[in-house]
C-alpha positions as CSV (number, residue, x, y, z in Angstrom):
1,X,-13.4,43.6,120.9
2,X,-10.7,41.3,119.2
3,X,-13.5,39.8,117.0
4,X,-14.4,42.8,116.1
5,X,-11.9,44.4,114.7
6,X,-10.3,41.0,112.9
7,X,-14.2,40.7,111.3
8,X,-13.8,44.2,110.2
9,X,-10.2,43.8,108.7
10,X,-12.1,40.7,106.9
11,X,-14.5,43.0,105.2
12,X,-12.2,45.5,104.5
13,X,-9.7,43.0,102.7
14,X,-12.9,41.3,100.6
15,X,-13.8,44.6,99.7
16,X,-11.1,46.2,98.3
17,X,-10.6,43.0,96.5
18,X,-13.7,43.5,95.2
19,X,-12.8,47.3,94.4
20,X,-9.8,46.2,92.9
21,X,-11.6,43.9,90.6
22,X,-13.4,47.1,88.9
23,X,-16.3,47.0,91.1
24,X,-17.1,50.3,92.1
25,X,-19.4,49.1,95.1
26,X,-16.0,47.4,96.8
27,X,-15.6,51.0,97.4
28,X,-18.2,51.7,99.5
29,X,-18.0,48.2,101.2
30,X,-13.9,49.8,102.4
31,X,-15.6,52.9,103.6
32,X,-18.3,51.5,105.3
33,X,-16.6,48.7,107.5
34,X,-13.2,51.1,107.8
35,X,-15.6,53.3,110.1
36,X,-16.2,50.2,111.7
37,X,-12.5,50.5,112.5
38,X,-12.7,53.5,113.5
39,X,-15.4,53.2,116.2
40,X,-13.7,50.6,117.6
41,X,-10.4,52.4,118.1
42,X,-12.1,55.3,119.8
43,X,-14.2,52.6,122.0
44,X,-10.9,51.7,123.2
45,X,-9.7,55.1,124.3
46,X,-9.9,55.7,128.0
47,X,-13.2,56.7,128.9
48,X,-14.6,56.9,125.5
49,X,-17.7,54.8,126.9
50,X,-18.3,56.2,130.4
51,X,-21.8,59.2,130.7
C-alpha cells in the first residue's frame, strides 16, 4: 500500500510540474492520479474492503 501511495505522490508532483510549466494536460495528469490518492485512503479505512 506504501508503494502505492509514494508512486502516486510521484505522478502527482511530475504533473503539476508539468501543469505549472503551461501545460494544460499536467492538469488532468493531478486529477487523475490524486483519485488514486484517494482510493487508497478509503482502502485503508476499517472495513472499506470487506462484502
Amino acid at each position: 500500500m506504501f508503494f502505492l501511495i509514494v508512486v502516486s505522490l510521484v505522478f502527482v508532483a511530475i504533473s503539476w510540474w508539468v501543469a505549472r510549466l503551461g501545460n494544460a494536460v499536467g492538469y488532468l495528469g493531478v486529477a487523475f492520479f490524486g483519485l488514486g490518492l484517494v482510493v487508497v485512503v478509503i482502502k485503508l479505512l476499517p472495513q472499506s474492503s470487506s462484502a
